[in-house]
C-alpha positions in Angstrom: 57.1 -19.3 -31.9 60.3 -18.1 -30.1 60.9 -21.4 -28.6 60.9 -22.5 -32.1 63.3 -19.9 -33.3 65.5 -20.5 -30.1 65.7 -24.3 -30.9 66.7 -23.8 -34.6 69.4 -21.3 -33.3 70.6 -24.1 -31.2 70.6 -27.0 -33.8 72.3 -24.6 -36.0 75.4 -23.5 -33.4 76.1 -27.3 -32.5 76.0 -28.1 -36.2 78.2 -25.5 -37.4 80.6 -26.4 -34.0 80.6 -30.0 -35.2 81.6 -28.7 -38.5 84.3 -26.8 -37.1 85.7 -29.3 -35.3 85.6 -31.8 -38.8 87.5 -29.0 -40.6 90.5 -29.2 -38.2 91.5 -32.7 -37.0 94.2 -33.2 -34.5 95.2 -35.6 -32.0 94.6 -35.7 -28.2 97.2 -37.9 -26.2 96.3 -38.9 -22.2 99.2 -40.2 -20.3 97.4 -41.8 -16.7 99.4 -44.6 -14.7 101.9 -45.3 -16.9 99.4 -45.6 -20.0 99.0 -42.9 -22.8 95.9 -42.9 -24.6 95.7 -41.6 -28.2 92.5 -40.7 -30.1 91.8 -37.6 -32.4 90.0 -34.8 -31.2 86.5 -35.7 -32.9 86.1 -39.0 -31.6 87.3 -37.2 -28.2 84.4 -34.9 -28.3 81.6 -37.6 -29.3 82.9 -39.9 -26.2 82.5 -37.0 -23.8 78.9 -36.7 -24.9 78.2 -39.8 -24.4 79.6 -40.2 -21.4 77.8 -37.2 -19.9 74.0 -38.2 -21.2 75.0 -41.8 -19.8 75.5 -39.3 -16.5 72.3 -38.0 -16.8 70.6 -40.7 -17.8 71.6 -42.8 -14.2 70.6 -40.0 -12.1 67.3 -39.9 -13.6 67.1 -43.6 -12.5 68.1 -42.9 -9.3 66.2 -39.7 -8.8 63.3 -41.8 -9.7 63.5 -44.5 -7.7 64.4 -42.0 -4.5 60.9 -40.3 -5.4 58.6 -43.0 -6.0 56.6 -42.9 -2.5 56.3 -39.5 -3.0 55.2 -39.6 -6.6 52.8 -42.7 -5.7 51.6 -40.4 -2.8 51.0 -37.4 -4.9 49.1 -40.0 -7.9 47.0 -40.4 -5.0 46.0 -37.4 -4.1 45.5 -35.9 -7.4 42.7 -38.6 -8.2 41.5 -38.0 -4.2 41.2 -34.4 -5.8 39.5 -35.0 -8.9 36.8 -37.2 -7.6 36.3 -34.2 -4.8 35.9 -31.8 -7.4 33.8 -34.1 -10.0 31.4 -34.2 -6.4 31.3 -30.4 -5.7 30.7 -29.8 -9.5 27.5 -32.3 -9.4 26.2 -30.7 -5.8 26.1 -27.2 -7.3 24.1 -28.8 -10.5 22.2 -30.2 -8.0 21.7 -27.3 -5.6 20.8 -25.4 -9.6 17.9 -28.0 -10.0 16.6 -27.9 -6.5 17.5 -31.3 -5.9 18.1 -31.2 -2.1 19.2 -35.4 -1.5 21.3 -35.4 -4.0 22.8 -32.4 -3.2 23.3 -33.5 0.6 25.1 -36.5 -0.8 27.1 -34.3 -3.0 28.3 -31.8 0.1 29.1 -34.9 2.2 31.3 -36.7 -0.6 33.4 -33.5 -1.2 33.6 -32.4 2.4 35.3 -36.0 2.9 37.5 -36.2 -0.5 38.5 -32.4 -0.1 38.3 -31.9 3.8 37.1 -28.1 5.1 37.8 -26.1 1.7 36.1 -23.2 1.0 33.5 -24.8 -2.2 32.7 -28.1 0.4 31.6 -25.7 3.2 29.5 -23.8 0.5 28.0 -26.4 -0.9 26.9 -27.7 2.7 25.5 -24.6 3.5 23.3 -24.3 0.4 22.5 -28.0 0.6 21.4 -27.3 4.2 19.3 -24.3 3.1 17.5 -26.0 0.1 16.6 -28.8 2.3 15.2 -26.4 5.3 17.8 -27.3 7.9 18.4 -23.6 9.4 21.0 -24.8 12.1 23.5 -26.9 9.8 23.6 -23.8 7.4 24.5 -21.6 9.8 27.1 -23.9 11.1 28.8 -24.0 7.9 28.4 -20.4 7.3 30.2 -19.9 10.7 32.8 -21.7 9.6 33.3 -19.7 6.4 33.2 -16.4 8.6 36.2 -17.5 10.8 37.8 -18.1 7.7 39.5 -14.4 7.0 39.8 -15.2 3.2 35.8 -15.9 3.1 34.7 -13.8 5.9 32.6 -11.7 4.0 30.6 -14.5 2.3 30.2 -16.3 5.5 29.0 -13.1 6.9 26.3 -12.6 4.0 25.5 -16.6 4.9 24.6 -15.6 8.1 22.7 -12.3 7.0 20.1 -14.0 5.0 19.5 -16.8 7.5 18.9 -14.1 10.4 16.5 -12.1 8.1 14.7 -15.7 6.8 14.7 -16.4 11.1 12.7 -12.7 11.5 15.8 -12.1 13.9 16.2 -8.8 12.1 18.6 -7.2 15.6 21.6 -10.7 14.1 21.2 -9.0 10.8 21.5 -5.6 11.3 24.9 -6.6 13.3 26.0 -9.2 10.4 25.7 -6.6 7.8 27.5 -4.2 10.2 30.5 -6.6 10.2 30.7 -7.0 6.7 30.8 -3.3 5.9 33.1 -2.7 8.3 35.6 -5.8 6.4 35.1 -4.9 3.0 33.1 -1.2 2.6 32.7 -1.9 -0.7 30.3 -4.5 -0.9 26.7 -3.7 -2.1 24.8 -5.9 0.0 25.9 -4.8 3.3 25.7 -1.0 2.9 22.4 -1.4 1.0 21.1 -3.5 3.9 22.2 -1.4 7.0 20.9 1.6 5.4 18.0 -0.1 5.2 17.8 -1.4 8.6 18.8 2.4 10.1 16.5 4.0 8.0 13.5 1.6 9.7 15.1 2.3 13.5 14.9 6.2 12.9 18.5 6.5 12.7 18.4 9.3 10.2 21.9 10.8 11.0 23.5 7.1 10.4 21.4 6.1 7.2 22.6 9.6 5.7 26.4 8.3 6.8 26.1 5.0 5.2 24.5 6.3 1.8 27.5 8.7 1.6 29.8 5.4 1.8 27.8 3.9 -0.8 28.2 6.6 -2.7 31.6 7.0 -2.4 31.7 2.9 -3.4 29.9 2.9 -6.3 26.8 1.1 -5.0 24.1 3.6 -5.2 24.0 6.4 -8.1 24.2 9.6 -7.8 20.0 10.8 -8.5 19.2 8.1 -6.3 21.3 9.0 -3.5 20.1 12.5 -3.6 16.1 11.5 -3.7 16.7 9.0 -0.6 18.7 12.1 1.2 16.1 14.3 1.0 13.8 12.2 2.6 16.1 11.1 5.2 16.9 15.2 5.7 13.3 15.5 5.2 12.1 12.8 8.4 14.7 14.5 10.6 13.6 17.9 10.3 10.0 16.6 10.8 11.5 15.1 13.9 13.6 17.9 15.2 10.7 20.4 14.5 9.1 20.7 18.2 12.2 20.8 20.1 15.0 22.2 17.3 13.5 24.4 15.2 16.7 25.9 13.9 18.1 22.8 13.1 15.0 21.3 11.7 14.7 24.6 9.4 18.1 24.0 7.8 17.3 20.2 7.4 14.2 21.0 5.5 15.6 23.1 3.4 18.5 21.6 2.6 15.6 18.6 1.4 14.2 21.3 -0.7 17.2 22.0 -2.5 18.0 18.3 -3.1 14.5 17.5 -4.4 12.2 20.3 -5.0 9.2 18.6 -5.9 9.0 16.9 -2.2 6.2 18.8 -0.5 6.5 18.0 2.9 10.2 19.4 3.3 8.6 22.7 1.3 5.9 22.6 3.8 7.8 22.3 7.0 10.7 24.5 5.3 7.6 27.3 5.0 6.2 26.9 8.8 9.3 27.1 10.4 10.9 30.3 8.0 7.3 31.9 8.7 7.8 31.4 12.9 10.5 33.3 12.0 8.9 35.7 10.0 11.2 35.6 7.1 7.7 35.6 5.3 9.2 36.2 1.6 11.6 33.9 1.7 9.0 31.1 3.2 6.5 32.2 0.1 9.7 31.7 -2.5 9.9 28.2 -1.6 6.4 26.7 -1.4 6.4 28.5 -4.9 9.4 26.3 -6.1 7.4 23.5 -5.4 4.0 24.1 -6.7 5.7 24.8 -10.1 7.7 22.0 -9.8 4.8 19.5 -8.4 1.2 21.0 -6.7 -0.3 19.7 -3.7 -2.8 20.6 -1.5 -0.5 20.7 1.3 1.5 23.2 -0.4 -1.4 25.9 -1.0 -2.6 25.4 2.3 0.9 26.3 3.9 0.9 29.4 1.2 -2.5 30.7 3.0 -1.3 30.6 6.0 2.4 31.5 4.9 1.6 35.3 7.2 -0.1 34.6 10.4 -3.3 37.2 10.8 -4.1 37.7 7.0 -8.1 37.6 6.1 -9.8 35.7 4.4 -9.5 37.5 1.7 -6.1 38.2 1.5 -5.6 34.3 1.7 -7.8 34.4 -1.6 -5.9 36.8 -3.7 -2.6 34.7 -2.4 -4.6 31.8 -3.5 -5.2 33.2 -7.1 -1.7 34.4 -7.4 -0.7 30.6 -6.6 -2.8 29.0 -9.1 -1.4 31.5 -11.6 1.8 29.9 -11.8 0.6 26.3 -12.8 -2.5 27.6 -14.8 -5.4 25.2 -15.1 -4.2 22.7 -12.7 -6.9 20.8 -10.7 -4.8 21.8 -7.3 -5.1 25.4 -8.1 -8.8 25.4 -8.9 -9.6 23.5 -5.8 -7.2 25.5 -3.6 -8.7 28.9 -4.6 -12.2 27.4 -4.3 -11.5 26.3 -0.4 -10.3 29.9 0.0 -13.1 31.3 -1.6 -15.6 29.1 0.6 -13.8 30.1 3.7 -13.8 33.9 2.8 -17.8 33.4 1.7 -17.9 34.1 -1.9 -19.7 31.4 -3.0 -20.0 32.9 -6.4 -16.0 32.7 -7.0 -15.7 29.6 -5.9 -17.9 28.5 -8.2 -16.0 30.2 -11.2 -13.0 28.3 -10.2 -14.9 24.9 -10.0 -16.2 25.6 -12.8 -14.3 24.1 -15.7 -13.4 21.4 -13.3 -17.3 20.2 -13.1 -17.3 20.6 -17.3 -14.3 18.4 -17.5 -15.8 16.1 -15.4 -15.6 16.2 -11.7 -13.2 14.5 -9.5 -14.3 13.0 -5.7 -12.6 16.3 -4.1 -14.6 18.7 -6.6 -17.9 17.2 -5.8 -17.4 17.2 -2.0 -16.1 20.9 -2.3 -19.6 21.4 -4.6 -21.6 20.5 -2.0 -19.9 22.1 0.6 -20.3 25.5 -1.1 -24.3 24.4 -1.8 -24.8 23.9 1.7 -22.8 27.0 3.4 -24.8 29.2 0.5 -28.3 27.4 0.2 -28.3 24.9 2.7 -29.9 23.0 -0.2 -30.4 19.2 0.8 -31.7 18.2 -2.4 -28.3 19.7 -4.2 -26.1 18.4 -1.2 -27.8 15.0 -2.0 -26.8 14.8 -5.8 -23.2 15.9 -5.0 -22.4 13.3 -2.3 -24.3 11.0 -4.8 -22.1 11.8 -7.9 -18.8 12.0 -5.6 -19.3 7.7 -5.1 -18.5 7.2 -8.5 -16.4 10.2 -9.5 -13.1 9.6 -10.3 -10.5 9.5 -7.3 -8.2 11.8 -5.9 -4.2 11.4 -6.0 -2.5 10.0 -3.0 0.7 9.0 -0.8 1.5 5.6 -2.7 4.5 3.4 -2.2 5.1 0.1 -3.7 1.0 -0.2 -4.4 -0.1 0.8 -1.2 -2.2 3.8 -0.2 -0.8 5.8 2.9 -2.6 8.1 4.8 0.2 10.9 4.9 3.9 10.8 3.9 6.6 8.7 5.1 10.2 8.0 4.5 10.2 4.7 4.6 8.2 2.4 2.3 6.2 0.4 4.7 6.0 -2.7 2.6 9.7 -2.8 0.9 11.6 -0.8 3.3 13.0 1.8 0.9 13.4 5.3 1.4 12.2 8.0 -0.5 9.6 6.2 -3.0 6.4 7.6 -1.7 4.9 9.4 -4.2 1.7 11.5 -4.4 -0.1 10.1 -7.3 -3.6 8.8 -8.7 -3.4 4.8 -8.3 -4.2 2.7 -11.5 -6.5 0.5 -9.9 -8.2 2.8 -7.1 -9.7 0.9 -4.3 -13.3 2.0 -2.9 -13.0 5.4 -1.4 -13.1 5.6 2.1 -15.1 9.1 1.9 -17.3 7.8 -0.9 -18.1 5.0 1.8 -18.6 7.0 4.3 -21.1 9.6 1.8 -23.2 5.7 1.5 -23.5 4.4 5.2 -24.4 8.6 6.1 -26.9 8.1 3.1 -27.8 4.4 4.2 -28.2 5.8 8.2 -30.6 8.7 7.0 -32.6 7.0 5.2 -33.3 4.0 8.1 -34.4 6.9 10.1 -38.3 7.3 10.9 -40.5 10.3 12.3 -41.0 8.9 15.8 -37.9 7.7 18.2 -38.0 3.9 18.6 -39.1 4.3 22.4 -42.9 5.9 21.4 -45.7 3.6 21.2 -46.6 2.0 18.0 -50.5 3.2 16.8 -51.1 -0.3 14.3 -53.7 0.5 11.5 -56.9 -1.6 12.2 -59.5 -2.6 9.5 -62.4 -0.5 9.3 -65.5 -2.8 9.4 -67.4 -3.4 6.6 -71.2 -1.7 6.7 -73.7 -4.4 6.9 -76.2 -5.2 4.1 -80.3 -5.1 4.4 -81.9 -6.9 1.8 -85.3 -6.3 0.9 -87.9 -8.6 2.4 -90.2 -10.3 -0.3 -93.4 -9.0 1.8 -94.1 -5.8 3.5 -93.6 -5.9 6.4 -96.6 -5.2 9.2 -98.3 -1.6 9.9 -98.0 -2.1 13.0 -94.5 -2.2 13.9 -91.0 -1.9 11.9 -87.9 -3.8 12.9 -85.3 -1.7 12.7 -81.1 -2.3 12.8 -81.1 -1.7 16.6 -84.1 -4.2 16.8 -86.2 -2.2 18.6 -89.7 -1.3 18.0 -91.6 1.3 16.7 -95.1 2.1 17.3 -97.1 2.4 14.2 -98.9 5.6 15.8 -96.1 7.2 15.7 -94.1 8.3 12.3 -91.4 5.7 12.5 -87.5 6.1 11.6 -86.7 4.4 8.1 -84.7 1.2 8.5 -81.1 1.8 6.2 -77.6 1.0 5.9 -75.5 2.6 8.5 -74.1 6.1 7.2 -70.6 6.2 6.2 -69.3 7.6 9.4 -66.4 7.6 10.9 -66.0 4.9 13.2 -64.7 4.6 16.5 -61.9 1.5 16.3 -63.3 -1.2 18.6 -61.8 -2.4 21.2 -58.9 -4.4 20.9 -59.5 -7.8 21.6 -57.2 -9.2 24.7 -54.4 -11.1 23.9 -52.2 -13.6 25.9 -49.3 -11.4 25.4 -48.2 -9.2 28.5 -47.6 -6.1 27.4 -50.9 -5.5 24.3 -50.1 -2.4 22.1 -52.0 0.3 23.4 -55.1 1.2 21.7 -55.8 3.8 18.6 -56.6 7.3 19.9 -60.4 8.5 19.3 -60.9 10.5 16.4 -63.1 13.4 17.3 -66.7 13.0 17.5 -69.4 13.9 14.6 -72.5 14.8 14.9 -74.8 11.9 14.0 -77.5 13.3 11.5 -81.2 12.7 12.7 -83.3 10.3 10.5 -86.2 12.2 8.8 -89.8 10.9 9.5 -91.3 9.1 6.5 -94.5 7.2 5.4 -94.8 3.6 5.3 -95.1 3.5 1.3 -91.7 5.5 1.1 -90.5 3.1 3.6 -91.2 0.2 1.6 -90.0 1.7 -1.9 -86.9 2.5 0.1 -86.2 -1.1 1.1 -86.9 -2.1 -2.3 -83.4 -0.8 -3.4 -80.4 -1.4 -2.3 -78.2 0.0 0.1 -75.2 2.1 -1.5 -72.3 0.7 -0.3 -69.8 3.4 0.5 -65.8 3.1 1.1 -64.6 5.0 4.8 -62.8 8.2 3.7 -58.4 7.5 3.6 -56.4 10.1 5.1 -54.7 11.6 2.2 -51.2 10.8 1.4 -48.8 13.5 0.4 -46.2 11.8 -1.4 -42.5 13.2 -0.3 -40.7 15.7 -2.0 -37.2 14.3 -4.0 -35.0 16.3 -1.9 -36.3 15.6 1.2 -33.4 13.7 3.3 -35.8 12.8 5.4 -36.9 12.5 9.1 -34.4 13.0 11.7 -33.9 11.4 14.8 -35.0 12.7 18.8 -31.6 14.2 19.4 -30.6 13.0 23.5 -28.5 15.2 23.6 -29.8 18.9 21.8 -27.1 21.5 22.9 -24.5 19.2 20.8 -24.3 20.7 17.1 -25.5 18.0 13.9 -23.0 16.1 12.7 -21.8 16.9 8.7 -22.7 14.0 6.6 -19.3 15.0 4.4 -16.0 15.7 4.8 -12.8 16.4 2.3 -9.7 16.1 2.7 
């Protein structure tokens, strides 16, 4: 719009110039040589106009004709240009779909129509890396690093192919570069703080976080969770030989993050060594309102070295009293109460847990307290059995994966301070419920004699032979008895019957090609055979007449097993050495 008004104000000035002029003629003599030339002062004007654009005019001709290599030259290039350009634009499409040939062809086309720009050695590199080829990428990326207006993003080239290479020592030392060149780049602190926080390198992890701090890369709640657990691992670290140093560390973690129990713990032990006692109780209390864990009311027992038992109980109750009907607190003051041997108020403070519904710690600590008080197998049993399927306990988790204590440093993503003591959503089997079934499974493959003894194999009792009765009676004069032997008729003979149900010695056991038979049955202890009665030969026959009852050999009686019986134990080799607990809690 001003160029406009500008142009208007010009047309206007000439015009009203020209006007001027029109409105006062005159003459305008030139004497040159001996000639005089005579023209008025308007026609003067227009002829000096057109001389000077016929001026201008022939130096643009010339100017034009001295410049056109140079202008042929530059056509040149700017097509040269646009075709490299029109070739990067279509490799990065490429690169986009995955389209790796293409994409090759693209890099090489724009390399050769734009030479080593910036976007050509890119699109190399990327082309290199979608099709797999680890050595030309880094190549290119080298190329952008010595480069000092793309250093950085050569640098970060070279990062990711050390870490896709497992050569994690290049990457630490890439990422080291590129902080140092531009601090404020996300990438680079984020990744050496990761890198020092996995080497131990406490001290230098906190540096780095305070320069991403400072650069806006990390806010500021974040930054205070990951320092407390860096402050946190360093005072776990400096415990044994600095405890002075260690003490501050844990509880300047405290203050940054209250709810972290290990820095509360380790914050307690070492004010207690000290025997700043009051101070040491303070803190673990800050944390169990803020977040309770058994770790916590364990250090609060034994906050005073050489309380009793009981004074770690009343401690215990005035814990729970600050986070009222918490699970922690019931199962704290119950632990206390088990070691301090009053059963009865350890129950009481299980005891709206069981209503509720029992958790895997509760039923453990149930049978605990039903051994120590009753030594009740059958009651031990049906704890254990319940604490298989009872809902799980919270643990260390980070990033979905269950850790046996705390740590600083996620094991599967590397980041610090997300281990967190919660219940998992999905909980995996229970490694104390599996130990409760292979103790369970082990007793109940157990049997009464050690496998070493010999082996007594139940034989069949024979079957008592049969005498019919003859269809004639037999002779006076003699009577063929079982043992066929023969019986004067003088004499009152014994009365031929079935065999009396007696015990019966096992026979023999019949020799067997093996080399080593099983060795035989022990005797049972003799009876006393009864003697046969004498009887008449017409009671002899009416006695043979009927038949022989046929009686079963008397069975041992069974006695079935009682329900709580855990049955038979093992020989123990070794008898001095106390029996193993078939439970444990945590």
């Amino acid at each position: 719009m001003l160029r406009v008004l500008v142009f208007i104000a010009f047309i206007f000035l000439v015009s009203a110039g020209l006007a001027w002029l029109a409105e006062r003629p005159g003459d305008i003599v030139l004497n040159w040589q001996g000639y005089e030339i005579r023209s008025s002062l308007m026609i003067a004007a227009l002829a000096v106009a057109i001389l000077f654009a016929a001026l201008a005019i022939l130096w643009t001709v010339i100017r034009a004709i001295l410049r056109a290599p140079g202008s042929f030259e530059s056509y040149l290039g700017r097509r040269r240009r646009d075709r490299g350009y029109k070739a990067l634009s279509d490799g990065m499409i490429a690169v986009g779909a995955g389209d790796a040939r293409s994409a090759r062809k693209a890099a090489k086309e724009s390399r050769t129509l734009l030479g080593a720009e910036p976007l050509p050695l890119l699109l190399t590199a990327q082309a290199a890396q979608l099709s797999g080829e680890s050595a030309d990428a880094r190549t290119a990326f080298e190329a952008l690093a010595a480069r000092p207006d793309t250093k950085v993003l050569g640098l970060h080239g070279l990062f990711i192919e050390a870490r896709r290479q497992d050569e994690h020592e290049a990457a630490k030392h890439f990422a080291e570069q590129a902080a140092e060149t531009a601090p404020k780049i996300g990438w680079a602190g984020v990744a050496l703080f990761e890198y020092q926080s996995r080497d131990g390198d406490w001290l230098g992890a906190m540096r780095t976080l305070e320069d991403a701090v400072r650069a806006g890369a990390v806010d500021k709640a974040t930054a205070q969770r990951r320092r407390a657990a860096l402050l946190t691992a360093r005072a776990m670290e400096l415990e044994a030989g600095d405890p002075a140093e260690a003490r501050a560390a844990a509880l300047e973690a405290h203050r940054l993050d209250p709810a972290l129990a290990p820095a509360a713990v380790i914050g307690a032990r070492l004010l207690s060594r000290a025997s700043d006692y009051r101070r040491a109780a303070r803190v673990l209390e800050t944390t169990w309102k803020a977040a309770p864990h058994p770790d916590v009311a364990d250090a609060y027992a034994g906050v005073r070295h050489g309380d009793s038992v009981r004074d770690r109980l009343k401690r215990m109750r005035k814990l729970a009293e600050l986070r009222a009907n918490h699970p922690d607190g019931a199962m704290a003051v119950a632990r206390a109460a088990i070691d301090a041997h009053d059963f009865a108020a350890a129950r009481q403070a299980l005891e709206g847990q069981v209503k509720a519904g029992p958790s895997e710690a509760v039923c453990l600590l149930m049978a605990e307290i039903e051994e120590r008080e009753h030594s009740d197998e059958g009651k031990v049993r049906m704890w254990l059995a319940r604490a298989i399927n009872a809902p799980r306990n919270a643990v260390w988790m980070a990033d979905g994966r269950i850790l046996d204590d705390w740590a600083p440093v996620s094991p599967v993503s590397g980041e610090v301070g997300v281990v967190a003591w919660t219940v998992s959503p999905e909980p995996p089997p229970s490694r104390v419920a599996l130990q409760i079934e292979a103790d369970l499974a082990a007793e109940q493959r157990m049997t009464v004699e050690p496998s070493d003894a010999p082996r007594i194999e139940a034989k069949p009792a024979p079957e008592p032979e049969i005498i019919e009765p003859e269809p004639e009676a037999p002779d006076a004069g003699e009577i063929v008895a079982d043992d066929a032997s023969v019986v004067s008729a003088d004499e009152p003979p014994p009365v031929a019957v079935a065999p009396a149900p007696e015990p019966v010695p096992a026979p023999e056991p019949v020799p067997e090609p093996e080399p080593a038979p099983p060795p035989p049955r022990p005797e049972p202890e003799p009876v006393p055979e009864p003697k046969p009665a004498p009887v008449t030969a017409s009671a002899v026959s009416a006695k043979a007449s009927e038949p022989a009852p046929i009686e079963e050999p008397p069975e041992e009686p069974v006695i079935p097993p009682s329900p709580d019986d855990p049955g038979p134990m093992p020989d123990n080799d070794e008898p001095d050495q106390p029996r193993p607990r078939r439970f444990g809690l945590f």
